[in-house]
C-alpha positions in Angstrom: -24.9 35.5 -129.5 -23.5 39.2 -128.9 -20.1 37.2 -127.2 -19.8 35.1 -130.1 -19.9 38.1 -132.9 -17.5 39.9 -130.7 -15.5 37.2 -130.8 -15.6 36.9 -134.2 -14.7 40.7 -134.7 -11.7 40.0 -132.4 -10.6 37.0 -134.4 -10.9 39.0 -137.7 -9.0 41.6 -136.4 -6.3 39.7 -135.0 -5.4 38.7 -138.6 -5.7 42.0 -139.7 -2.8 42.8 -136.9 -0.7 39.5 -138.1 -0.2 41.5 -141.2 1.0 44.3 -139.2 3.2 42.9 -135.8 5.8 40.5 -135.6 5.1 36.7 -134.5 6.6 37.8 -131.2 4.7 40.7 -130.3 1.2 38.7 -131.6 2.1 35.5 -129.7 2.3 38.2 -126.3 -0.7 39.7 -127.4 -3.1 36.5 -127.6 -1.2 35.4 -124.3 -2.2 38.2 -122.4 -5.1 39.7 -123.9 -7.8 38.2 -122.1 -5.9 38.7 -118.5 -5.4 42.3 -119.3 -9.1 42.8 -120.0 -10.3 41.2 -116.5 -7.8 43.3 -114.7 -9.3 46.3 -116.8 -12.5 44.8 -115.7 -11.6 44.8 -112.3 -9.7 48.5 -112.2 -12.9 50.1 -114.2 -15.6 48.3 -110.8 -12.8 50.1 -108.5 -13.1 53.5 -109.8 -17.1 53.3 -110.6 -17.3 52.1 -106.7 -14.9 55.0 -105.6 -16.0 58.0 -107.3 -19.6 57.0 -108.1 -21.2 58.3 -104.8 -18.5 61.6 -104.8 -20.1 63.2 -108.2 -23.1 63.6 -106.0 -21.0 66.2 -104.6 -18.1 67.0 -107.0 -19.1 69.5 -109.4 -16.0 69.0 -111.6 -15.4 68.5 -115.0 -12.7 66.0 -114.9 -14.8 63.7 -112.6 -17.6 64.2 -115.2 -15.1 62.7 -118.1 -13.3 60.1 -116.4 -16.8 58.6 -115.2 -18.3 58.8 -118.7 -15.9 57.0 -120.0 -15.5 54.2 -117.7 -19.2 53.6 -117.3 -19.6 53.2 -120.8 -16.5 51.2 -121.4 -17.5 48.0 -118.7 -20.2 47.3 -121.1 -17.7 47.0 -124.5 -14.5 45.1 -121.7 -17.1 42.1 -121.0 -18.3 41.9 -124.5 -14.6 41.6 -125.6 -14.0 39.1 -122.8 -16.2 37.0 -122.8 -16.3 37.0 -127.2 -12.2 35.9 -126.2 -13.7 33.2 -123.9 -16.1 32.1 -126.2 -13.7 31.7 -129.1 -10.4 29.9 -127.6 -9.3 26.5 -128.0 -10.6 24.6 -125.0 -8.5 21.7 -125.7 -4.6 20.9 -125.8 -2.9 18.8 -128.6 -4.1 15.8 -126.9 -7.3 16.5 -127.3 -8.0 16.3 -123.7 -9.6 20.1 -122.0 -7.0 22.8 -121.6 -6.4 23.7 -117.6 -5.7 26.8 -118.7 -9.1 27.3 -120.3 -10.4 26.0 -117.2 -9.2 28.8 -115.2 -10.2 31.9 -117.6 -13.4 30.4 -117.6 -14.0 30.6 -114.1 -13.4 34.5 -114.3 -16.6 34.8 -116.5 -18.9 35.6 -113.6 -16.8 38.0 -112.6 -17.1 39.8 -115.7 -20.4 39.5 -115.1 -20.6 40.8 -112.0 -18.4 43.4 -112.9 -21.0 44.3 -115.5 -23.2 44.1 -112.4 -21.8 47.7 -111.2 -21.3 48.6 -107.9 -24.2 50.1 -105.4 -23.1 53.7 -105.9 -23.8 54.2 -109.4 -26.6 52.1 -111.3 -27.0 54.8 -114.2 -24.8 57.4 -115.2 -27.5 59.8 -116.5 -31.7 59.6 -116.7 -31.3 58.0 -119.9 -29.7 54.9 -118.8 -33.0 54.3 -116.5 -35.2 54.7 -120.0 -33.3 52.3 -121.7 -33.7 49.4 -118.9 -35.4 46.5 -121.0 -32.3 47.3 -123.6 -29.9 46.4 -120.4 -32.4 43.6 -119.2 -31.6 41.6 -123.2 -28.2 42.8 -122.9 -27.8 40.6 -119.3 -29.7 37.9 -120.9 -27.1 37.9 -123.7 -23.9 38.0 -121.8 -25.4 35.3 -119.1 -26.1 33.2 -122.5 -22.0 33.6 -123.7 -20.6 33.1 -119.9 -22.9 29.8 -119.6 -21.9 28.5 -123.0 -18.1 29.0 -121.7 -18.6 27.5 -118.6 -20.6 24.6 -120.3 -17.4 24.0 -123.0 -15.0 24.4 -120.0 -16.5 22.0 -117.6 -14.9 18.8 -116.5 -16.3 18.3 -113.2 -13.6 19.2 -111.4 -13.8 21.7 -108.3 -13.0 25.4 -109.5 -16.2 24.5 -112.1 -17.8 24.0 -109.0 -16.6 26.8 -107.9 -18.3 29.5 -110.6 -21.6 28.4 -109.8 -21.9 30.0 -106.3 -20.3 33.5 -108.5 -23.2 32.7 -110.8 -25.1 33.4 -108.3 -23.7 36.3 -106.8 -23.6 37.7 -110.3 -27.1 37.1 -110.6 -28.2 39.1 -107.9 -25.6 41.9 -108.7 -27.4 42.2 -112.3 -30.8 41.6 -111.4 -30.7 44.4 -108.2 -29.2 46.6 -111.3 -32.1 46.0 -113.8 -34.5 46.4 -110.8 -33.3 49.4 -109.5 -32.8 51.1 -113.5 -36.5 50.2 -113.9 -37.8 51.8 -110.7 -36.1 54.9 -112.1 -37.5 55.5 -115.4 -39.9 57.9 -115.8 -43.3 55.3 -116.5 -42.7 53.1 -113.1 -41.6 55.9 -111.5 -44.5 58.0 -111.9 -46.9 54.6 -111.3 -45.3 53.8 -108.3 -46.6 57.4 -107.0 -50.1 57.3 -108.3 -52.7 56.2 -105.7 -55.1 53.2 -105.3 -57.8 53.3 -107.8 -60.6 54.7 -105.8 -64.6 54.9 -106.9 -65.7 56.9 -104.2 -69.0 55.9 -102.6 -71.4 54.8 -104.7 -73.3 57.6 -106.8 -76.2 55.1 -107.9 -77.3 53.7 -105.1 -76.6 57.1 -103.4 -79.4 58.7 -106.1 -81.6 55.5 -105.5 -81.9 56.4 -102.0 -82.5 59.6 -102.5 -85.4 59.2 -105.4 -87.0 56.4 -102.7 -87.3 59.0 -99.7 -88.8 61.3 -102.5 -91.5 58.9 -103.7 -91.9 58.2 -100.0 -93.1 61.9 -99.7 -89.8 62.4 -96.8 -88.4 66.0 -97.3 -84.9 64.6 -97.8 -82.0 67.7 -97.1 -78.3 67.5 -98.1 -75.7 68.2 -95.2 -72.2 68.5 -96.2 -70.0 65.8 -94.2 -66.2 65.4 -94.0 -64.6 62.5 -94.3 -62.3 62.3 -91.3 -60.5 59.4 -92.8 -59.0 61.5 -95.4 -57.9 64.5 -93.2 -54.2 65.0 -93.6 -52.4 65.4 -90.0 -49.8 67.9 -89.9 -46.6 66.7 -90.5 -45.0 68.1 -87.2 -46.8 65.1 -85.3 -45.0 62.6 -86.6 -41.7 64.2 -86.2 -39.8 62.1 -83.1 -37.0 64.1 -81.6 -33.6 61.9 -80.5 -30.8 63.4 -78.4 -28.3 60.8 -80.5 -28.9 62.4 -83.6 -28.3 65.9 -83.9 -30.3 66.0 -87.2 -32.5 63.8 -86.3 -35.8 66.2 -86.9 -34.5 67.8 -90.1 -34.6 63.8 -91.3 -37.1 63.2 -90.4 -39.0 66.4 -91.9 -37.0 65.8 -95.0 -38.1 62.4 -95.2 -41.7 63.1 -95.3 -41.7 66.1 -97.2 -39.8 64.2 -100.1 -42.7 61.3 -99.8 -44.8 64.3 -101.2 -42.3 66.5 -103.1 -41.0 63.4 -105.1 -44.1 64.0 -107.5 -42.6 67.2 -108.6 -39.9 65.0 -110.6 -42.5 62.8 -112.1 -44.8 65.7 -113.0 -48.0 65.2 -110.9 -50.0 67.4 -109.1 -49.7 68.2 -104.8 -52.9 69.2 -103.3 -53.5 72.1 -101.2 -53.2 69.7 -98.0 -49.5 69.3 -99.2 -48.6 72.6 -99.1 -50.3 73.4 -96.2 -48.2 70.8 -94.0 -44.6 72.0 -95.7 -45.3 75.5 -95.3 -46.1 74.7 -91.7 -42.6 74.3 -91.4 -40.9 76.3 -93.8 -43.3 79.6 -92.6 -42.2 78.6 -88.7 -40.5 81.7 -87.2 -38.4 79.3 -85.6 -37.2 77.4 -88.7 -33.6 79.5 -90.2 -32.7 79.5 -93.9 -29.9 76.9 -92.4 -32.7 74.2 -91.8 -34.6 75.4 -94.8 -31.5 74.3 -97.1 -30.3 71.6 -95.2 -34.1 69.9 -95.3 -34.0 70.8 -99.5 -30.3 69.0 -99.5 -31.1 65.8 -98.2 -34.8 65.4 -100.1 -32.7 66.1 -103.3 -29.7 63.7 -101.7 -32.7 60.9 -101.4 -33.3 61.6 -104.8 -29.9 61.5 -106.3 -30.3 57.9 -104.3 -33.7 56.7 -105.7 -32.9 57.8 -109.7 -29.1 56.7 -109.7 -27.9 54.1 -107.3 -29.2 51.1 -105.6 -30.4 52.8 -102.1 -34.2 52.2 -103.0 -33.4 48.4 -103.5 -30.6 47.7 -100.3 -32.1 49.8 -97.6 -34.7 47.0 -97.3 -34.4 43.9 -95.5 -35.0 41.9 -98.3 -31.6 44.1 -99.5 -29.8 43.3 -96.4 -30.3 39.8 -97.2 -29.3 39.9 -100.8 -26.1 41.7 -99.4 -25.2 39.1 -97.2 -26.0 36.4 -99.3 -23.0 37.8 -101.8 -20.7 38.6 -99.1 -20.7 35.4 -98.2 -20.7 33.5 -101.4 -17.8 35.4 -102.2 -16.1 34.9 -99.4 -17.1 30.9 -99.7 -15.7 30.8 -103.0 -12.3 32.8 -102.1 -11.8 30.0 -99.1 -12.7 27.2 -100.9 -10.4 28.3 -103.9 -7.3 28.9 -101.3 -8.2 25.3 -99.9 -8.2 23.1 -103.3 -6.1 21.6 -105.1 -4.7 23.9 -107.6 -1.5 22.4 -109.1 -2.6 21.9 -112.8 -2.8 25.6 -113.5 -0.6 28.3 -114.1 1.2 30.8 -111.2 0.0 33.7 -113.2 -3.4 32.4 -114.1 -4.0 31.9 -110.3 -2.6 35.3 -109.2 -4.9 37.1 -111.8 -7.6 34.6 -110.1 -6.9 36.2 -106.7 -6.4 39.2 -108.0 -10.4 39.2 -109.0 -11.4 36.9 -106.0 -9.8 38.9 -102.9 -10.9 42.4 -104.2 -14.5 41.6 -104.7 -15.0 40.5 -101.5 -12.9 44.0 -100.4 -15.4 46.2 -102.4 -18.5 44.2 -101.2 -17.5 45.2 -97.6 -16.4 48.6 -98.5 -20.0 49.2 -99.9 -21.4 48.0 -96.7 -19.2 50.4 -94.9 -20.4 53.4 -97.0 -23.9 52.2 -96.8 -24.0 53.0 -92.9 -23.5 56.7 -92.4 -25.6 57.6 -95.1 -29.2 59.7 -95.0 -31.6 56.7 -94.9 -29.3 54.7 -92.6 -29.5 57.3 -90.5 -33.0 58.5 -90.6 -34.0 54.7 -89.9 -31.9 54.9 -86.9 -33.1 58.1 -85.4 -36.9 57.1 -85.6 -35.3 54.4 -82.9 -34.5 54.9 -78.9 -32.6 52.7 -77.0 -29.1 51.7 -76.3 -28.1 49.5 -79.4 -29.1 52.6 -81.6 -26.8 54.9 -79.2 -23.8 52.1 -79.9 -24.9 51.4 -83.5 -24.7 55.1 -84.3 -21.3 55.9 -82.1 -19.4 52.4 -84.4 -20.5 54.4 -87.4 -19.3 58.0 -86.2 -16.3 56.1 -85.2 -15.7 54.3 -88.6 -16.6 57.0 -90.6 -14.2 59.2 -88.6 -11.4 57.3 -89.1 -12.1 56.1 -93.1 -12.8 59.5 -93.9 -9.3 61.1 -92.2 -8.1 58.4 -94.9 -10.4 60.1 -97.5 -11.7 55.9 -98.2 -15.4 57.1 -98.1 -17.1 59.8 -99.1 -17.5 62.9 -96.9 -20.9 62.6 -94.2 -22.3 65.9 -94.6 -22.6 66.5 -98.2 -25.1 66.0 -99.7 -24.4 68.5 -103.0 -21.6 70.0 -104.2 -22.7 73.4 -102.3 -21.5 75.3 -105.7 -22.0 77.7 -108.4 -20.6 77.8 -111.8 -20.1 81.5 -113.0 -19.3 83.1 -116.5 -18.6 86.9 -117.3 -19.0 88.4 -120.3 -16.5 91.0 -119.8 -13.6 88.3 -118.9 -14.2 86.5 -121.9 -14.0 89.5 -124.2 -11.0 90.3 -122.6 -9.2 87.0 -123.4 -6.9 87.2 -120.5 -6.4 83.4 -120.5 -4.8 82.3 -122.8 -5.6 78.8 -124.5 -2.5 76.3 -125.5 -2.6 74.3 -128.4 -5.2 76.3 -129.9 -4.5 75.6 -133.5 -4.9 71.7 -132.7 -7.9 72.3 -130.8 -9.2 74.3 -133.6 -8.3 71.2 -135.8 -10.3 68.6 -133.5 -13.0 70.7 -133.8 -12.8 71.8 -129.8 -11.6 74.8 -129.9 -15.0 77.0 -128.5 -15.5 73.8 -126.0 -12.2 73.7 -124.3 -12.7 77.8 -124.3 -16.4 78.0 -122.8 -14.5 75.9 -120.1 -11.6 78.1 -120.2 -13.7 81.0 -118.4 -15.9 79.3 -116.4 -14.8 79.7 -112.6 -17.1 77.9 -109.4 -17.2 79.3 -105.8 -19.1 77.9 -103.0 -22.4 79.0 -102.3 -22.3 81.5 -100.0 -24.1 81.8 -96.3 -25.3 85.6 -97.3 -27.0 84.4 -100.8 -28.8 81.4 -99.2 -30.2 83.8 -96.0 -31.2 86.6 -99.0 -32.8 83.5 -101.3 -35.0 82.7 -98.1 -36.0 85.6 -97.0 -37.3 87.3 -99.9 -39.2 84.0 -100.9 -40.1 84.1 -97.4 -41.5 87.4 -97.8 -43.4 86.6 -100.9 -45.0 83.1 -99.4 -46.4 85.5 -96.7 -49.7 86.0 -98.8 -52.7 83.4 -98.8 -52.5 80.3 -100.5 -54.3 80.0 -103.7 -54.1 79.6 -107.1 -53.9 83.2 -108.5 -51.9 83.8 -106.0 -49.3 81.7 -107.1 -49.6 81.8 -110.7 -48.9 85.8 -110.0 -45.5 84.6 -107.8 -44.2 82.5 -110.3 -44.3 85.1 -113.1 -42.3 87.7 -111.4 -39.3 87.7 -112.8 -37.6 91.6 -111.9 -40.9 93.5 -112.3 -42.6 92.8 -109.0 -39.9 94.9 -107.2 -39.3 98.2 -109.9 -42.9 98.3 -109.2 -42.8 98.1 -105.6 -39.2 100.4 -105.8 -41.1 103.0 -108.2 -38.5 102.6 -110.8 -40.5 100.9 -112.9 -41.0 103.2 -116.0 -37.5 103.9 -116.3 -36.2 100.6 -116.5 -39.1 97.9 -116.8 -38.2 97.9 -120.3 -35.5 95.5 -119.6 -38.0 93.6 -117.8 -40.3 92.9 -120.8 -38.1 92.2 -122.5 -37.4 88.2 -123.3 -35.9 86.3 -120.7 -32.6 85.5 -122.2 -32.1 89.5 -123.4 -32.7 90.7 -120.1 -30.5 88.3 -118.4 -27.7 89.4 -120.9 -28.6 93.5 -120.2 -28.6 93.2 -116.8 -25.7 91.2 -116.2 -23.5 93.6 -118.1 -25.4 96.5 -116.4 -25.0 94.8 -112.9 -20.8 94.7 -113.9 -20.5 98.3 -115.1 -22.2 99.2 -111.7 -20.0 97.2 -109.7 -17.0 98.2 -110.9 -17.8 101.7 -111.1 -18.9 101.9 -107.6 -16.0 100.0 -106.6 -13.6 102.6 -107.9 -15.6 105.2 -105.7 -16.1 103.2 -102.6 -14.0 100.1 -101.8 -16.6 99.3 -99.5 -18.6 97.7 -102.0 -16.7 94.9 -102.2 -17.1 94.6 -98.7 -21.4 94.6 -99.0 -22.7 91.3 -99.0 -25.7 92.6 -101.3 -23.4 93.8 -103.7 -21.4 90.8 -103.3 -23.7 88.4 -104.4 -25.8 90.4 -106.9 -22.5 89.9 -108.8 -22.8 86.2 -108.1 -26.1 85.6 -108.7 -25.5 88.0 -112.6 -22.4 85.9 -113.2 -24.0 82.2 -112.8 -27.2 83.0 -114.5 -25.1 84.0 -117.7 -23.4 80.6 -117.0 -26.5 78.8 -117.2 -27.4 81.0 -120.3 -24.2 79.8 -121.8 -23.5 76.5 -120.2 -26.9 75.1 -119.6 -29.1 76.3 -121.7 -31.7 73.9 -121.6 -32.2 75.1 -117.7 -34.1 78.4 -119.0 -36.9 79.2 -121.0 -36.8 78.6 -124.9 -34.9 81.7 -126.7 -31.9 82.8 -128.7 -29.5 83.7 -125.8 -26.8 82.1 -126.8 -26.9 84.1 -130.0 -27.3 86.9 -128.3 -24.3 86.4 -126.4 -22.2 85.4 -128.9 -23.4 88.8 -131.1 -22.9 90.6 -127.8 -19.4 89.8 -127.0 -18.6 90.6 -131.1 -19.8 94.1 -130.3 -17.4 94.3 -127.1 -14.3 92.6 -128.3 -14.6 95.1 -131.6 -14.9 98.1 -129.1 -12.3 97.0 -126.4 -9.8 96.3 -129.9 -10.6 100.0 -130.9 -10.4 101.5 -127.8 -7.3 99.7 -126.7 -8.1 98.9 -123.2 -7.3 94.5 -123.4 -6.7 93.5 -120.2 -7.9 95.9 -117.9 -11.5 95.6 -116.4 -11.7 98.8 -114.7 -11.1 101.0 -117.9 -12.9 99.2 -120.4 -16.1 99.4 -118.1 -15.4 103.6 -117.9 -14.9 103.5 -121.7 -18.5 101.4 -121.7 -20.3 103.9 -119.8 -18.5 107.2 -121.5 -20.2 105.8 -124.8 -23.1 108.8 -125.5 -26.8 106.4 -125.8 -29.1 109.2 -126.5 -30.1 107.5 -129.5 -31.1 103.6 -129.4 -28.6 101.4 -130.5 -31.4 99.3 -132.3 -32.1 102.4 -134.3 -28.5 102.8 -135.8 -27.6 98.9 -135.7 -31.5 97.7 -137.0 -31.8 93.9 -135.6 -29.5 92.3 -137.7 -27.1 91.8 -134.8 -28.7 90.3 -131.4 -26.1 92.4 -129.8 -27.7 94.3 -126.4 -24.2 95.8 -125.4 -24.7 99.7 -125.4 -28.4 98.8 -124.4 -27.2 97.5 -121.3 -24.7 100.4 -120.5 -28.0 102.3 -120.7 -29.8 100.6 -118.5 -26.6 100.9 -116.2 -26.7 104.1 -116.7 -30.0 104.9 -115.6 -29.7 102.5 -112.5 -26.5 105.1 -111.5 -28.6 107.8 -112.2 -30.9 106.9 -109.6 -28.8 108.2 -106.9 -29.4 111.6 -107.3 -32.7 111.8 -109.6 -34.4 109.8 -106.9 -31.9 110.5 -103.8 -31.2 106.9 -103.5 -28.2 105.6 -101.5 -26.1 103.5 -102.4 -27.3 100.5 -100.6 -30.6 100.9 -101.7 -29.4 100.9 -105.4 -27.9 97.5 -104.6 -30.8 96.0 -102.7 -33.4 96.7 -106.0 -30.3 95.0 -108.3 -29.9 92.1 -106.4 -33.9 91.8 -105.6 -34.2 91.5 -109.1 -31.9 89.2 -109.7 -33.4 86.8 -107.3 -36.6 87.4 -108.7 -34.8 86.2 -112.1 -33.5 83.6 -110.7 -36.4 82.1 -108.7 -38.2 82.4 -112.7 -35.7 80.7 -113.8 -36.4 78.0 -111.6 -39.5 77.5 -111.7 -39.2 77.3 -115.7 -36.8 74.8 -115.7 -38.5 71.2 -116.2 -37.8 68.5 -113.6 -36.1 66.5 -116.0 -33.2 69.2 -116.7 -33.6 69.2 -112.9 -33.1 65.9 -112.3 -30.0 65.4 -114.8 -27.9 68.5 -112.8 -27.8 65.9 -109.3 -25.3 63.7 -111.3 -23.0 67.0 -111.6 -23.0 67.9 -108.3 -26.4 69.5 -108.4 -27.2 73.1 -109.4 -28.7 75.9 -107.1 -31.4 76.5 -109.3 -32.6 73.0 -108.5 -32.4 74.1 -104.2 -34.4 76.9 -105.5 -36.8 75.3 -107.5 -37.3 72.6 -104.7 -37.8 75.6 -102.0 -40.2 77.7 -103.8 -42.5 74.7 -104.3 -42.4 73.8 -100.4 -43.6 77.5 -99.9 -46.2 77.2 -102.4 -44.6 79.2 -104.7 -45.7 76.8 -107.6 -47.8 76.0 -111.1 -48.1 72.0 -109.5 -50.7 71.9 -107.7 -54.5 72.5 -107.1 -56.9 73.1 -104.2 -58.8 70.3 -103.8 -62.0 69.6 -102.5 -62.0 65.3 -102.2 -62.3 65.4 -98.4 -66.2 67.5 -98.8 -68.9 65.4 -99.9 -72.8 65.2 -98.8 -75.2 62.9 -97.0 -79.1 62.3 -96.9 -81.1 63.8 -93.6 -84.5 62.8 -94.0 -87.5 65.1 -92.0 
């Protein structure tokens, strides 16, 4: 068994440390090590339990790390325990079974229900789900090593009796684990969406009624017919409005929409009746880009619930019952335990016993409390009327008022991290932040990590971006649904609107170009502009379109640099890397470190009559000087074409959401799905939108509802 060969490493190494330690310090060690590793066992469940749900909506790196490491460390803590267990002397000198070891082997089901894991986090990333029948043989095994300890242990008195009820509750916790890991991989997932098999009436017989009626000399016609059992009813019918819920309808939308939209993750088709009942909502006059987002939140909130936790399994009422059948167990167990007899073993051992007893019955209950305000609780509850559901949902405002003013549970209302990550190429050539320690970082091999980090900056998503997001996809969603249509939408990635601007043959060329390049070009541009114009007018800083063109330039180049895998296939990063070569060399010769506004002048006093590919060749992927034309000609604009200032803006940051909805739209659901464990990425909210406004390659116009019958003359 796994227990056993750990065990066996553990023994081996302990020799290897006799050779090292005194007596003294080796005696301490084998006395405590197996109580230090429940209580890690213990303190690893607290902080999985804690911060599991609050990634959901954290997008920080040090959350990222410290989660990563615990997850994967519970696994390695119960092999270690339980291979100690598994190896130590169950009997004294008399021969007669050690109390002691009668004790430590009651903690074995805690281990495993430790290795259980806590409701708010059943896989750290979409991997884990993959891998469930490796985590199913891995239960087996550790159930195999705790039942061999508590077989060598037992002597029939009560705290043997005692581990079978946590048996059970570890049981449950493991198997509601490997249930809910295999509901989230990617082959049950996408089964569990596919449809009834369906035959459709019977084309045989159909054709031998039809050659009869022929041979019978009947003129036999074909009339179309629709199937009204098929026809899809518009989703605003089933919506059920509740004065006790103020979100109750945005739920409720939500919630049907993502019975739908969930297909998108698992890559399968929606038909044209889909779209038709979510742009019925989303195309609503009366529906704001505030109800548009917040309906996109909570779908990819259920989500984050149905891959990653356990909210698919316990917000059943065969979950319910599961939960209070290991409430109470533990809670039977913890009573029982303060009631018997307890003399033969040691203070410490029965403080440590506590310790694991009093605390899992705590976190049970905290998950219970957690489990009440959230999205499905709540949806459950609004589809309800009457005056338990009033009282039900003022206990949980109450609760959650009060726990959350103690910041025990995690915040109501959010659903993502409501973020950005940016990254500018001009603040990283500049090297204004300093990194300590480089020359060790360089040794560990770290160095361009810790300094990619170094210059990445987040800011909230900002009302303005969201309301320009929506209403330029809004605008584009306007045309007919259809397949052309939509293949045409999803395409347009800057070009679209030069066209529609006029400006076209002056600057599409940084359009054609690769995806990656003319993020790189215009993000340099789109900082030469702003800066420039900012000298001139300190208004622009002021302009919201301005404002968060800069926003939108800055976290695309993040997700060139930082997530890569989020855009199409190319060689930005080299490009970037060649790019900020180019800059850093210039900036060095023309002395201006640390100041943005200069080195941006300098840029654009840099003479590009001839093309920089023609003097350089392609041997460097550098697009710096191509970009300061491009900037140039966008400034030119204002008096070649008599623009204004405002309308120079509104083209840059038009094209930048038309980069950005591209983006989207190439990004595959699995890089997708992966970004909801970071605190999600507004590519994803994008992605998610343009697909409820038909503004996708996923789906087909189908005609399964027309068929024919016989009319016989």
């Amino acid at each position: 068994m796994l227990a056993t060969a750990v065990g066996s490493l553990a023994f081996i190494s302990n020799r290897r440390l006799a050779e090292l330690f005194p007596n003294s310090w080796r005696n301490l060690w084998n006395e405590w090590e197996l109580r230090v590793a429940v209580v890690v066992s213990l303190s690893m469940q607290m902080i999985l339990i804690v911060l599991g749900s609050r990634r959901k909506y954290i997008a920080r790196d040090w959350l990222v790390l410290i989660l990563w490491l615990v997850y994967l460390s519970v696994d390695w803590i119960v092999n270690v325990s339980l291979g100690v267990l598994s190896n130590m002397e169950s009997s004294d000198t008399n021969g007669s079974l050690n109390p002691k070891y009668v004790m430590m082997a009651f903690w074995a089901p805690f281990l495993l229900l430790h290795f259980g894991g806590p409701d708010t986090i059943t896989a750290y990333s979409s991997e884990d789900s993959e891998l469930w029948m490796r985590q199913l043989l891995g239960v087996l095994v550790k159930f195999g090593g705790a039942f061999y300890v508590l077989i060598k242990s037992w002597m029939g008195s009560p705290i043997n009796f005692l581990a079978i009820p946590m048996f059970v509750v570890a049981i449950i916790k493991c198997g509601e684990r490997i249930w809910a890991l295999r509901f989230a991989s990617s082959e049950q997932f996408r089964k569990s969406m596919l449809p009834r098999p369906d035959p459709g009436h019977s084309y045989s017989k159909f054709m031998d009624d039809y050659i009869s009626k022929i041979n019978e000399g009947h003129n036999v016609l074909l009339k179309p017919v629709i199937d009204e059992a098929f026809v899809v009813v518009d989703q605003a019918h089933k919506v059920v409005a509740n004065d006790i819920f103020p979100d109750a309808v945005i739920l409720q939308h939500a919630a049907d929409f993502f019975g739908t939209f969930k297909r998108l993750f698992a890559d399968l088709i929606l038909s044209f009746q889909d779209l038709k009942n979510s742009r019925s909502f989303f195309l609503k006059e009366s529906t704001t880009w505030e109800e548009a987002f917040k309906v996109i939140e909570i779908e990819l909130g259920f989500m984050y619930d149905l891959l990653y936790t356990k909210a698919t399994l316990i917000h059943t009422y065969w979950g319910s019952f599961l939960r209070f059948i290991t409430l109470s167990l533990t809670f039977f167990t913890l009573i029982s335990l303060v009631v018997i007899n307890k003399h033969p073993y040691s203070i410490k051992d029965k403080i440590i016993t506590f310790v694991l007893l009093v605390p899992a019955v705590a976190l049970q209950a905290y998950e219970i409390v957690i489990l009440l305000p959230s999205d499905l609780t709540l949806l459950w509850l609004s589809k309800r009327k009457n005056s338990l559901v009033d009282l039900a949902y003022k206990t949980i405002s109450f609760l959650q008022s009060r726990l959350q003013f103690c910041h025990l549970v995690p915040a109501v209302n959010k659903r993502w991290s409501n973020s950005m990550s940016k990254y500018n190429l001009v603040d990283f050539c500049l090297k204004d932040k300093p990194i300590r320690f480089s020359r060790i970082l360089k040794l560990l091999c770290i160095y361009e990590m810790v300094e990619s980090h170094q210059y990445k900056v987040q800011h909230s998503v900002s009302p303005d971006l969201k309301k320009l997001i929506f209403q330029q996809l809004l605008e584009k969603s306007r045309k007919p649904l259809d397949m052309k249509n939509s293949k045409k939408l999803c395409a347009q990635r800057g070009d679209q609107v030069l066209r529609e601007m006029g400006c076209f043959d002056k600057i599409g060329w940084s359009i054609e170009a690769e995806f990656d390049q003319s993020i790189l070009l215009w993000h340099i541009a789109t900082d030469l502009c702003f800066y420039i114009d900012a000298e001139r007018n300190t208004n622009v800083l002021k302009n919201p379109t301005c404002k968060e063109s800069k926003s939108i330039s800055d976290y695309m180049l993040y997700l060139l640099v930082m997530r890569p895998v989020m855009l199409p296939n190319g060689i930005g990063q080299i490009r970037f890397q060649d790019s900020c070569a180019e800059a850093i060399q210039f900036f060095e010769e023309k002395r201006y470190k640390l100041d943005r506004m200069k080195t941006c002048c300098a840029l654009l006093e840099v003479s590009t009559d001839i093309l920089p590919c023609q003097v350089k060749g392609d041997r460097s992927k550098s697009v710096l000087f191509d970009a300061c034309r491009l900037a140039k000609s966008i400034h030119s604009m204002e008096t070649e074409e008599q623009w204004t200032m405002d309308k120079k803006w509104e083209m840059i940051n038009n094209v930048w959401i038309e980069m950005l909805c591209y983006g989207a739209n190439q990004c595959g659901w699995r890089n997708h799905v992966k970004q909801l464990t970071n605190g999600g990425e507004l590519l994803t909210h994008v992605w998610l939108l343009m697909a409820h406004l038909g503004i996708t390659e996923q789906f087909q116009i189908s005609k399964g509802n027309a068929r024919v019958k016989l009319v016989v003359s």
